[in-house]
TORGU-297332 format. One record per residue (C-alpha): residue number from 1; residue in three letters; z, y, x. Coordinates in nm, 3 decimals. Example, Ala and Ser with C-alpha at 12.3 -4.5 7.8 and 13.67 -1.06 7.14 Angstrom:
! residues 2
<gulo resi="1" resn="ALA" c3="0.780" c2="-0.450" c1="1.230"/>
<gulo resi="2" resn="SER" c3="0.714" c2="-0.106" c1="1.367"/>
This chain:
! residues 273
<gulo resi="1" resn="UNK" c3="-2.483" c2="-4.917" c1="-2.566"/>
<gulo resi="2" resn="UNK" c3="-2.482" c2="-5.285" c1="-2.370"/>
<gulo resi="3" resn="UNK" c3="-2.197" c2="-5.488" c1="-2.388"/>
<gulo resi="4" resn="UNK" c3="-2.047" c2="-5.354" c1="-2.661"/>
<gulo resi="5" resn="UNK" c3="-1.912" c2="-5.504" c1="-2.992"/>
<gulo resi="6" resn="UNK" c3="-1.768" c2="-5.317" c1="-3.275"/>
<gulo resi="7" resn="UNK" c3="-1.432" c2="-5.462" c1="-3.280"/>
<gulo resi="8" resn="UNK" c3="-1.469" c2="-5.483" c1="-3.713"/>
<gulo resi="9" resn="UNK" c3="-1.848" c2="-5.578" c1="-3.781"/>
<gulo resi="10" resn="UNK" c3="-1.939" c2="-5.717" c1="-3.437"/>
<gulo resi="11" resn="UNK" c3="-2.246" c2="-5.506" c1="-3.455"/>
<gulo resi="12" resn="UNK" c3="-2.402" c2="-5.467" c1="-3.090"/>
<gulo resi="13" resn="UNK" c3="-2.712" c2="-5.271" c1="-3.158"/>
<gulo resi="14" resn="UNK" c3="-2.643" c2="-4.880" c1="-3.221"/>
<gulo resi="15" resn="UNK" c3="-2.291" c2="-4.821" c1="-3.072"/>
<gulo resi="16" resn="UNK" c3="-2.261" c2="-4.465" c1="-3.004"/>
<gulo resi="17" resn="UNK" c3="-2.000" c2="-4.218" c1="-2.772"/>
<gulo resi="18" resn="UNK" c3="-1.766" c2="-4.054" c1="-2.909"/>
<gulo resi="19" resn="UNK" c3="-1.724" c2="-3.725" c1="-2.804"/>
<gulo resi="20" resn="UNK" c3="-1.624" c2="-3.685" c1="-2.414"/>
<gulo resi="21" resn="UNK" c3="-1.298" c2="-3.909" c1="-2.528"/>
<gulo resi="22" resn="UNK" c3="-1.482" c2="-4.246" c1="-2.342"/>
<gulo resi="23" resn="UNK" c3="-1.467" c2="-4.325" c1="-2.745"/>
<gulo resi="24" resn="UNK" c3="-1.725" c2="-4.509" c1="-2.955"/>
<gulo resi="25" resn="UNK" c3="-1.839" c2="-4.543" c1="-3.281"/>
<gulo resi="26" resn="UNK" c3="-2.023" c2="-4.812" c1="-3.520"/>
<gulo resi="27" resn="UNK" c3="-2.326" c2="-4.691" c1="-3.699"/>
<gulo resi="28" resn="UNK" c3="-2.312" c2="-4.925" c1="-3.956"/>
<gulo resi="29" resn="UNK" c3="-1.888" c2="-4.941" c1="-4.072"/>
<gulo resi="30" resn="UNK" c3="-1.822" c2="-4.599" c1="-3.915"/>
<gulo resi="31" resn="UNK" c3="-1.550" c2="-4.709" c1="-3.749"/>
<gulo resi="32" resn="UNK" c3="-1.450" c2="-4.527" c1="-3.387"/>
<gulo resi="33" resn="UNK" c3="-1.225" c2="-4.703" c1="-3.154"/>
<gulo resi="34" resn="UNK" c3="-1.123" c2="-4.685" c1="-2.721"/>
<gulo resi="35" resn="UNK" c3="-1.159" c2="-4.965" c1="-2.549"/>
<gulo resi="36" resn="UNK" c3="-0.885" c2="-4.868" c1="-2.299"/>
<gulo resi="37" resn="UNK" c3="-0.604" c2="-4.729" c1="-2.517"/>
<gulo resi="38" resn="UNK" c3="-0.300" c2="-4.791" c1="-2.302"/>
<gulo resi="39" resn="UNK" c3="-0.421" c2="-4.501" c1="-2.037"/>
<gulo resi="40" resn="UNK" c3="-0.667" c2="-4.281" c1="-2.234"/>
<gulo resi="41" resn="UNK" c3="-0.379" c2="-4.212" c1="-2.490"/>
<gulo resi="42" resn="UNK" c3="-0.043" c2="-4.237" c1="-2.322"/>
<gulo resi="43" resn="UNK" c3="0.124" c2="-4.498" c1="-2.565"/>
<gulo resi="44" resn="UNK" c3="0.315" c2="-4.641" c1="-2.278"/>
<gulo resi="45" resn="UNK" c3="0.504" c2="-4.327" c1="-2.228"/>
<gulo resi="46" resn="UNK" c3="0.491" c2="-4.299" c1="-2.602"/>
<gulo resi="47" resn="UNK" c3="0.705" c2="-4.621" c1="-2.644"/>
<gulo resi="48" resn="UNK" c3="0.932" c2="-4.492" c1="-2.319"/>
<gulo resi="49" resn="UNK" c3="1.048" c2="-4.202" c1="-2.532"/>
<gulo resi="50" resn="UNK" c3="1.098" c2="-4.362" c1="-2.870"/>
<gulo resi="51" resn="UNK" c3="1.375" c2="-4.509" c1="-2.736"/>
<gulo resi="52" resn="UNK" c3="1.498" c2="-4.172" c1="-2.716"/>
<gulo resi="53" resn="UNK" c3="1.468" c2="-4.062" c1="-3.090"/>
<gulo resi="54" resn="UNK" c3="1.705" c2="-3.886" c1="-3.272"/>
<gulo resi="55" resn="UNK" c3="1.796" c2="-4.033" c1="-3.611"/>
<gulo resi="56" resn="UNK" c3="1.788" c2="-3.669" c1="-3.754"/>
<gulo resi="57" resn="UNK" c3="1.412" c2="-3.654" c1="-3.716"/>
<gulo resi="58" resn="UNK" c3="1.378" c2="-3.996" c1="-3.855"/>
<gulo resi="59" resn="UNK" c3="1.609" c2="-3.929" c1="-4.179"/>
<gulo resi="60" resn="UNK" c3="1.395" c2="-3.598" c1="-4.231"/>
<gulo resi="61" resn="UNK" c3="1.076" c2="-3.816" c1="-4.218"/>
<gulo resi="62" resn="UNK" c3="1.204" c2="-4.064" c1="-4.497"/>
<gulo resi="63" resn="UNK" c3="1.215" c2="-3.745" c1="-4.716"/>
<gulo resi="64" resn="UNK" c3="0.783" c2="-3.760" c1="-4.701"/>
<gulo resi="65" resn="UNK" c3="0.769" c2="-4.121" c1="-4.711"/>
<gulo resi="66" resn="UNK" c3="1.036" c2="-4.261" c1="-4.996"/>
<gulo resi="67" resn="UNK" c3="0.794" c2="-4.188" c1="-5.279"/>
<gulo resi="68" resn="UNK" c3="0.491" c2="-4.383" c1="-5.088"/>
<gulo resi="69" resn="UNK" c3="0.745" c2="-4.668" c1="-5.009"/>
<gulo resi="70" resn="UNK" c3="0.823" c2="-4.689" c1="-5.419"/>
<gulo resi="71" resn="UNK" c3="0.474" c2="-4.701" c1="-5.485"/>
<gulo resi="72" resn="UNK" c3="0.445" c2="-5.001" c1="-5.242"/>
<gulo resi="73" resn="UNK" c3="0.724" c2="-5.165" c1="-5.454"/>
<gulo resi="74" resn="UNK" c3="0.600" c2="-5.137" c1="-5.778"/>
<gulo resi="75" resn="UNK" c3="0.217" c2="-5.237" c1="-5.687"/>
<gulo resi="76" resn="UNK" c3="0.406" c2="-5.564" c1="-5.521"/>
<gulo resi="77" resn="UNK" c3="0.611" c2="-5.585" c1="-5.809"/>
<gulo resi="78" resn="UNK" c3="0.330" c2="-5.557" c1="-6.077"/>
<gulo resi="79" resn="UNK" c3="0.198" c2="-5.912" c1="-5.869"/>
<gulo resi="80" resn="UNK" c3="0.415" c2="-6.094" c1="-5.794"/>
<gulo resi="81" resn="UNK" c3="0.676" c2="-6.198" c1="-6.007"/>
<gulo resi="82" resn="UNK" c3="0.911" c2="-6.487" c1="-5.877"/>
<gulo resi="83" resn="UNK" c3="1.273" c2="-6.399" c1="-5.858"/>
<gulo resi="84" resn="UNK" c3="1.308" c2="-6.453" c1="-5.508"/>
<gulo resi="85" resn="UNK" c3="1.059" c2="-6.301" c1="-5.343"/>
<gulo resi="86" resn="UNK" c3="1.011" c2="-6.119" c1="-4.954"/>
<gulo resi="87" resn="UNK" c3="0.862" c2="-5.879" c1="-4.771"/>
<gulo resi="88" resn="UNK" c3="0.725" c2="-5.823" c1="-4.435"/>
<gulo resi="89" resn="UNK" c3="0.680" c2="-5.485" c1="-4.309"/>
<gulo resi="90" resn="UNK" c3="0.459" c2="-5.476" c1="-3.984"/>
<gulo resi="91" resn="UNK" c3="0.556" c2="-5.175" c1="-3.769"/>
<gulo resi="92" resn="UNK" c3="0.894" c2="-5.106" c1="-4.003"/>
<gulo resi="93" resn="UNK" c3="1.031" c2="-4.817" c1="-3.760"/>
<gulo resi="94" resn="UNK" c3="1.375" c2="-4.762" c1="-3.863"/>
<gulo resi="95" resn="UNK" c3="1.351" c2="-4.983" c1="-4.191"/>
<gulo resi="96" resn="UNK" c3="1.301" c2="-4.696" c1="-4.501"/>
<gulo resi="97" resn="UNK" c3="1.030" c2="-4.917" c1="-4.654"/>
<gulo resi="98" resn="UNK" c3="1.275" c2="-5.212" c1="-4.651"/>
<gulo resi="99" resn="UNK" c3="1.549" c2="-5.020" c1="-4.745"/>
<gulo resi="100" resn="UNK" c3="1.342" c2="-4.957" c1="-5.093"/>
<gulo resi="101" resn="UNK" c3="1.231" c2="-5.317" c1="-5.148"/>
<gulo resi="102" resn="UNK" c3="1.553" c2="-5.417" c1="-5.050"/>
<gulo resi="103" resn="UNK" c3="1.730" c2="-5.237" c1="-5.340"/>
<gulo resi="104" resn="UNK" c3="1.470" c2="-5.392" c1="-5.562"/>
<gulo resi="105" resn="UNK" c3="1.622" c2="-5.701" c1="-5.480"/>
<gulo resi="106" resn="UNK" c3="1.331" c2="-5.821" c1="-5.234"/>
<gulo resi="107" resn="UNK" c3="1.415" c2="-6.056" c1="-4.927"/>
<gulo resi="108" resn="UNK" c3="1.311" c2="-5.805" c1="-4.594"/>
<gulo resi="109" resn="UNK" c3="1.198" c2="-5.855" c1="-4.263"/>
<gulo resi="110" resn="UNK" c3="1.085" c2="-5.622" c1="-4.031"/>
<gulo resi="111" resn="UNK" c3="0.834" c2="-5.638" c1="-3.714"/>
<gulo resi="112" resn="UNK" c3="0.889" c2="-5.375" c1="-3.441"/>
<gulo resi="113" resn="UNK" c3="0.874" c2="-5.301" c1="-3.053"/>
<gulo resi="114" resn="UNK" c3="1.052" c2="-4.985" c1="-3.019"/>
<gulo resi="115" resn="UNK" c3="1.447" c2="-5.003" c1="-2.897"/>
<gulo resi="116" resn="UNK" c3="1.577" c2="-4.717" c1="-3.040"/>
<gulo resi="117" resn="UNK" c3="1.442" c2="-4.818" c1="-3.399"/>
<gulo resi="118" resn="UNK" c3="1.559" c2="-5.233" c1="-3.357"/>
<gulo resi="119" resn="UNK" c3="1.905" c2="-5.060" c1="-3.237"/>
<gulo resi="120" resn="UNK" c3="1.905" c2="-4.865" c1="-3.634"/>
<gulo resi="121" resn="UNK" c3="1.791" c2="-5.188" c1="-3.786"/>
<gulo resi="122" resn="UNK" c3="2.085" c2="-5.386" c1="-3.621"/>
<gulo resi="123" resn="UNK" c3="2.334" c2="-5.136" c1="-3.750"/>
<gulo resi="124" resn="UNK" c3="2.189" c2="-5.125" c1="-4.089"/>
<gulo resi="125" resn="UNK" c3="2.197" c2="-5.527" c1="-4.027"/>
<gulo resi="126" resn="UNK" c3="1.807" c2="-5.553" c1="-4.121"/>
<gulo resi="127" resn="UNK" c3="1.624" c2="-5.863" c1="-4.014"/>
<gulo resi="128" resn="UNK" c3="1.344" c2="-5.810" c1="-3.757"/>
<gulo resi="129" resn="UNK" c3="1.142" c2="-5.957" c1="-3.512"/>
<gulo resi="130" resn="UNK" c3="0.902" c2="-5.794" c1="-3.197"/>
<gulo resi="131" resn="UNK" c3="0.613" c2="-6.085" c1="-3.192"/>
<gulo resi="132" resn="UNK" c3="0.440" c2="-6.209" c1="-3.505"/>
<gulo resi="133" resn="UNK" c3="0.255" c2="-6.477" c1="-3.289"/>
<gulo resi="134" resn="UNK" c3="0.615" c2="-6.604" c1="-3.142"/>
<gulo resi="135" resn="UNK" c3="0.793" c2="-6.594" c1="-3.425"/>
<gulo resi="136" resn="UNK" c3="1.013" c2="-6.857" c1="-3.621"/>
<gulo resi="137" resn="UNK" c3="0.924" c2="-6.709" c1="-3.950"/>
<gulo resi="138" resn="UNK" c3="0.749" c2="-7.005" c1="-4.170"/>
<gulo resi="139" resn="UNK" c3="0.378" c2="-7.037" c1="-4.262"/>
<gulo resi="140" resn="UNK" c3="0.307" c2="-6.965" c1="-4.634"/>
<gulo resi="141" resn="UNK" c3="0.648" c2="-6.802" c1="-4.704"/>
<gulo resi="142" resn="UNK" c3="0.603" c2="-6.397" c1="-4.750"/>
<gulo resi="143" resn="UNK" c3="0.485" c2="-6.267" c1="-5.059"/>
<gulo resi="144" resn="UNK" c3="0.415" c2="-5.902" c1="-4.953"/>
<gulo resi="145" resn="UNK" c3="0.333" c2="-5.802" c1="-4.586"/>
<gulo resi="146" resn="UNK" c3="0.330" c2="-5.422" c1="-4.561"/>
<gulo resi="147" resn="UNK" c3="0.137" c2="-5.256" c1="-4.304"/>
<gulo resi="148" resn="UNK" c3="0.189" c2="-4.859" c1="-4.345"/>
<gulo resi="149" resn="UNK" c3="0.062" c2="-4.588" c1="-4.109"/>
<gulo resi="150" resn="UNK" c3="0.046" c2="-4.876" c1="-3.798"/>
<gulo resi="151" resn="UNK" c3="-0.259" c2="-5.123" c1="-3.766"/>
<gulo resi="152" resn="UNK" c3="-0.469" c2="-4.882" c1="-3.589"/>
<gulo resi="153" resn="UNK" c3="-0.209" c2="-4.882" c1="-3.265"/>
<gulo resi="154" resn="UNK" c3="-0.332" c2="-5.239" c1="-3.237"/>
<gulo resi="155" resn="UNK" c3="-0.610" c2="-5.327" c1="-3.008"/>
<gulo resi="156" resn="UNK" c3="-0.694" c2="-5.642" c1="-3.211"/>
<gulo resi="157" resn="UNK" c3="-0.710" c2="-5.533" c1="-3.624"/>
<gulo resi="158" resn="UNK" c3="-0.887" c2="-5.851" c1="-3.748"/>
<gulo resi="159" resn="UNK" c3="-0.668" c2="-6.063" c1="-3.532"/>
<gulo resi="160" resn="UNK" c3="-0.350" c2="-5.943" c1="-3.691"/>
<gulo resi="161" resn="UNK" c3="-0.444" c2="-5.962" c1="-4.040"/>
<gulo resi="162" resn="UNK" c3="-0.541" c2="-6.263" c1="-3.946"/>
<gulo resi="163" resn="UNK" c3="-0.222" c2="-6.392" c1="-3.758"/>
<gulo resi="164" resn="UNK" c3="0.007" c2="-6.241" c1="-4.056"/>
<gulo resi="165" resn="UNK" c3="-0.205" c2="-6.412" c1="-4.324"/>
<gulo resi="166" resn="UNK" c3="-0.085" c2="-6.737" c1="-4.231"/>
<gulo resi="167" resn="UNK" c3="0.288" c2="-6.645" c1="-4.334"/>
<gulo resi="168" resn="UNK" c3="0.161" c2="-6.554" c1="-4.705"/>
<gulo resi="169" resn="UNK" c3="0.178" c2="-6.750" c1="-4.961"/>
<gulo resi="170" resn="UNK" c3="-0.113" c2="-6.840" c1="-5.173"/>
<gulo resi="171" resn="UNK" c3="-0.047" c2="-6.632" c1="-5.472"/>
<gulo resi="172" resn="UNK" c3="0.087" c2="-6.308" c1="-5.171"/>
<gulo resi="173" resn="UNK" c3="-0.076" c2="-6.013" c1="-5.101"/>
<gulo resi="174" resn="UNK" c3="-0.113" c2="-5.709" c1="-4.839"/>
<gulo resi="175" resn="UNK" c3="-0.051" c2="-5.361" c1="-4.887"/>
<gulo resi="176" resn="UNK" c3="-0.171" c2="-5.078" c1="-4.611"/>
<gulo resi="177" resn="UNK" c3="-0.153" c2="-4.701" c1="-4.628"/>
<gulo resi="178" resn="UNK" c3="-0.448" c2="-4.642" c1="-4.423"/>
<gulo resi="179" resn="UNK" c3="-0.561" c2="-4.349" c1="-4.266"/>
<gulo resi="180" resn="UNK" c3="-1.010" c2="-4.345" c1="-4.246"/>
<gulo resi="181" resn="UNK" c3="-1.048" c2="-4.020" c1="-4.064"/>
<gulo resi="182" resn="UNK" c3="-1.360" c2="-4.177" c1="-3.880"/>
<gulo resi="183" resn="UNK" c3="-1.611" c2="-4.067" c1="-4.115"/>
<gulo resi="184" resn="UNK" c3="-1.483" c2="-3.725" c1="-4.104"/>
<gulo resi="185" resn="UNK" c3="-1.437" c2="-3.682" c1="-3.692"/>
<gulo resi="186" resn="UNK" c3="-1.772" c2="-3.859" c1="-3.674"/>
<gulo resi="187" resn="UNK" c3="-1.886" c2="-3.548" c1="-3.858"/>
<gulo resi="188" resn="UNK" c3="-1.705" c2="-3.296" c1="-3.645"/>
<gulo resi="189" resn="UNK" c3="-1.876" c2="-3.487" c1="-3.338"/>
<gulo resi="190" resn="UNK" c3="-2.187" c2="-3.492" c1="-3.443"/>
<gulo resi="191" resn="UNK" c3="-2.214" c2="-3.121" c1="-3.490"/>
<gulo resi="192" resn="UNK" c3="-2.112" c2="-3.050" c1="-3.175"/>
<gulo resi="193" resn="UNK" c3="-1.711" c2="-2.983" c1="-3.304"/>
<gulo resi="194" resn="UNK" c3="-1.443" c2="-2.889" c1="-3.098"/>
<gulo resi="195" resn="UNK" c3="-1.297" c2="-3.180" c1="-2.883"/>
<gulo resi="196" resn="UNK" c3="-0.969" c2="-3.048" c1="-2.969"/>
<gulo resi="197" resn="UNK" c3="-0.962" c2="-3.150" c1="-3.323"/>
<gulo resi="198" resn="UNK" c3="-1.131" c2="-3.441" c1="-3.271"/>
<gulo resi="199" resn="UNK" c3="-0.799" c2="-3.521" c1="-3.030"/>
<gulo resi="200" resn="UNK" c3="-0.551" c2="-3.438" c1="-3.307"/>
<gulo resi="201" resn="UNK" c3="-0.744" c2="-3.673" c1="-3.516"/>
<gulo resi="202" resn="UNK" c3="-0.714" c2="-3.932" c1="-3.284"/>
<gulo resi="203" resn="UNK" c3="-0.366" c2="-3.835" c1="-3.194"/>
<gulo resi="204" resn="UNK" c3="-0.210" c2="-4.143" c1="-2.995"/>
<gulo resi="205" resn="UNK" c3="-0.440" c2="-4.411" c1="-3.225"/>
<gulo resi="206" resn="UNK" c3="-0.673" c2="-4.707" c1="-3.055"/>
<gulo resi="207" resn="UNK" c3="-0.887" c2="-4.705" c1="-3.388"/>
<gulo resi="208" resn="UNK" c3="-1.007" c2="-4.464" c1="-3.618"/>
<gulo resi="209" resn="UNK" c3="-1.065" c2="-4.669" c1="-3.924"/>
<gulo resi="210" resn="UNK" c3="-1.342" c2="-4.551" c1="-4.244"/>
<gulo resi="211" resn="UNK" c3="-1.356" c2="-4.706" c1="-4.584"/>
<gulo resi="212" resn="UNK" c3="-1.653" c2="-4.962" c1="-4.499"/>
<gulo resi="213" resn="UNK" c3="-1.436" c2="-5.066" c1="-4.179"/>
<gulo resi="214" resn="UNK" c3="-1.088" c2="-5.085" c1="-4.353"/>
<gulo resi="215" resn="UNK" c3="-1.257" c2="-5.332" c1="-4.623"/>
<gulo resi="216" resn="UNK" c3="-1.470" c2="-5.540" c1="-4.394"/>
<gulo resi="217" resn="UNK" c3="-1.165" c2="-5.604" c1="-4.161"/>
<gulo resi="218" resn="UNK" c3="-1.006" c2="-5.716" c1="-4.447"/>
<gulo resi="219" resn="UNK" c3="-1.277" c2="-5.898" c1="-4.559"/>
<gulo resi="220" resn="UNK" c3="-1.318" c2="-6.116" c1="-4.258"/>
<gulo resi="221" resn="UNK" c3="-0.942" c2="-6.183" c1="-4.222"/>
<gulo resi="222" resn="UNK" c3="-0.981" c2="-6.388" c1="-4.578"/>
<gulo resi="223" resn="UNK" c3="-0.842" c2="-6.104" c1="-4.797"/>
<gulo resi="224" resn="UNK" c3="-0.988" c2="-6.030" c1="-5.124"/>
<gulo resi="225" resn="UNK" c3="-1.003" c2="-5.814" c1="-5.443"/>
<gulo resi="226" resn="UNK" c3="-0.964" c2="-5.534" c1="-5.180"/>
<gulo resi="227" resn="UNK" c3="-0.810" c2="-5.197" c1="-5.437"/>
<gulo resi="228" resn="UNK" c3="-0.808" c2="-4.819" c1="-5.252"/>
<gulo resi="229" resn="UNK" c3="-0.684" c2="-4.566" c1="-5.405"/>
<gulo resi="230" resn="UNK" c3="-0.596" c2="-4.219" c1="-5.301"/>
<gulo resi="231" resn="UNK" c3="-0.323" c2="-4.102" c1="-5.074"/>
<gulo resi="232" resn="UNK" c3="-0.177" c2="-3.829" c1="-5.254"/>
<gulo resi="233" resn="UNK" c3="0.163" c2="-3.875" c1="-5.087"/>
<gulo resi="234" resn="UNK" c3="0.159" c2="-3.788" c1="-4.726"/>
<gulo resi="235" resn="UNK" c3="0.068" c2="-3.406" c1="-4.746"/>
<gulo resi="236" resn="UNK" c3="0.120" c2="-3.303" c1="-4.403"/>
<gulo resi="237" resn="UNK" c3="0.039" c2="-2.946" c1="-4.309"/>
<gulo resi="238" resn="UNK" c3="-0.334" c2="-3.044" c1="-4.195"/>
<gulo resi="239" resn="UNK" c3="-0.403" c2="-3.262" c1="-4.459"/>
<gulo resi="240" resn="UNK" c3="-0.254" c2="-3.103" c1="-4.738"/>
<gulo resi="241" resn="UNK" c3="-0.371" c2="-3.089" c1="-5.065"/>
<gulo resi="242" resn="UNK" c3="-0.624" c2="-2.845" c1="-5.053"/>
<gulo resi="243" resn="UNK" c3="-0.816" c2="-3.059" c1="-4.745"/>
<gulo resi="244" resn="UNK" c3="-0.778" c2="-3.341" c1="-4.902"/>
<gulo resi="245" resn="UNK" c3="-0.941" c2="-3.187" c1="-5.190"/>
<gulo resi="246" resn="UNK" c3="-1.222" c2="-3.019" c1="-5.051"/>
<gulo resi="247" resn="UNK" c3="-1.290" c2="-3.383" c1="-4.839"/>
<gulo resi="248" resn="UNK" c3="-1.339" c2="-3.548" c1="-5.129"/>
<gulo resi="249" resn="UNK" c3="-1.557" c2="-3.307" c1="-5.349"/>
<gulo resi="250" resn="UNK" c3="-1.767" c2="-3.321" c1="-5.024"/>
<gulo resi="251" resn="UNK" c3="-1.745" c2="-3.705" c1="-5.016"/>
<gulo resi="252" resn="UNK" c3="-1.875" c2="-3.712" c1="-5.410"/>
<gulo resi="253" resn="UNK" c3="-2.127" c2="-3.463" c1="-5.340"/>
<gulo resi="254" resn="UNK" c3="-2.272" c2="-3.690" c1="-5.050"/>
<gulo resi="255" resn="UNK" c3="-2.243" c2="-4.020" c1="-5.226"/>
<gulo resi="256" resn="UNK" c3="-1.993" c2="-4.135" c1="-4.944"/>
<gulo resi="257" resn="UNK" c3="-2.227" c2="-4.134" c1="-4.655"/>
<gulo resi="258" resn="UNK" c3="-2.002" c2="-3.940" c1="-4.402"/>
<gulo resi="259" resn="UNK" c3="-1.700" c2="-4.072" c1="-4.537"/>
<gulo resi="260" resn="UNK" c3="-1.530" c2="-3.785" c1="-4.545"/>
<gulo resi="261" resn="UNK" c3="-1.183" c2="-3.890" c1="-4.691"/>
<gulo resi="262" resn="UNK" c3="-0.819" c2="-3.895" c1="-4.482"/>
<gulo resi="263" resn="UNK" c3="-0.647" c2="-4.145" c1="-4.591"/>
<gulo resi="264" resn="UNK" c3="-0.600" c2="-4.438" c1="-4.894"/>
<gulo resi="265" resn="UNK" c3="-0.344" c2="-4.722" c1="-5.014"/>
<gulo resi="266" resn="UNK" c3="-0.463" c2="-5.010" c1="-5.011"/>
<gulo resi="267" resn="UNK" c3="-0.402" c2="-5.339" c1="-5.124"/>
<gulo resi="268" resn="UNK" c3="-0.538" c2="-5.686" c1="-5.146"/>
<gulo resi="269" resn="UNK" c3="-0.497" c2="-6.082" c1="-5.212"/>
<gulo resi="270" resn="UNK" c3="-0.515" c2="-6.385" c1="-5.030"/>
<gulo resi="271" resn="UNK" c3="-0.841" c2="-6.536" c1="-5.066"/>
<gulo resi="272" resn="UNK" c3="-0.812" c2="-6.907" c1="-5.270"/>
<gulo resi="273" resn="UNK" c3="-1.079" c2="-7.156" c1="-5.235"/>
């Protein structure tokens, strides 16, 4: 389609639509994204009632995420071994990811726009800040930016990893949980699926990342010795064990051409010259 640019690989030359969503996808990284997010998927009146959120819900959530949160620690841990060492966590909600690396005796810092969840981080008294391009934290100082379940509500990817590369230090590293349900709606789409599905993939995302795009983005930030490994965590009711399973006996069986996997941990270093 003319005039546009996959917003990962830059490829112009088969961009395709996305079901009736005003979506596209990249033929050669798989990855989907809308190029008008803010009205197609209602985030502003997503953000309007997050201020509203009752810590209840938000406790009951930790329960399902606590486990993936340790895992982030100890991969971090394995690395990087000075004694004082911090953490950024892009998109930290109400802090539970800090809370863990915090008890490991990590430095924390969070990044987050939503009021209600700054309000619990000022009463748990956990550092955060709302602009990573505005902010007074120092170049080359974080050892660990984690970036769980939020880089695809950001219309930019690349140009985040790249912005929060610059606070790493040389020897720091970045850790996503990463959702690439791309391969697998592209499927769905391209046998005609139900747009219904297609919209709970999607949910209230800008991007729908896939393996190839999750690496290249990566990639062209500066990152390197990229590592995925399975989600085996988050086991929500529609992506529960058993889909997950059957997605990636499919995924085998097809040698990875549809991409037909849900979601991955990922983590890599800062690229040395």
């Amino acid at each position: 389609m003319k005039n546009l640019i996959c917003p990962i690989c830059r490829n112009n030359t088969d961009i395709r639509t996305f079901c009736n969503l005003t979506a596209y996808s990249c033929s050669r990284c798989l990855h989907a994204w809308r190029p008008e997010p803010w009205s197609q998927t209602g985030q502003n009146e997503h953000f309007k009632q997050a201020h509203y959120t009752k810590t209840e819900s938000m406790k009951s959530i930790y329960n399902t995420t606590s486990k993936l949160f340790a895992e982030f620690e100890k991969i971090a841990s394995g690395q990087i071994v000075d004694i004082t060492k911090t953490m950024l966590d892009f998109g930290c909600s109400y802090g539970y990811c800090m809370d863990v690396f915090k008890t490991k005796g990590w430095e924390v810092i969070g990044v987050e726009i939503s009021p209600s969840a700054q309000e619990i981080l000022n009463a748990k008294k956990l550092p955060w800040i709302a602009d990573v391009e505005k902010s007074a934290i120092q170049k080359n100082s974080i050892d660990c930016i984690v970036i769980a379940d939020s880089i695809y509500y950001v219309q930019e990817p690349v140009k985040l990893l790249l912005t929060l590369k610059n606070y790493l230090k040389e020897s720091g590293m970045i850790l996503l949980r990463q959702p690439t349900r791309a391969g697998f709606a592209g499927l769905i789409n391209s046998v005609g699926g139900s747009p219904r599905i297609i919209q709970r993939l999607w949910c209230d995302h800008i991007h729908m990342f896939s393996r190839k795009s999750t690496q290249l983005a990566l990639l062209e930030a500066g990152f390197s010795n990229i590592n995925m490994q399975q989600d085996s965590f988050l086991n929500r009711a529609c992506k529960g064990k058993c889909v997950h399973g059957a997605l990636r006996t499919a995924d085998i069986i097809t040698a990875g051409r549809f991409d037909l996997t849900l979601a991955w941990i990922v983590s890599a270093n800062l690229k040395t010259f």
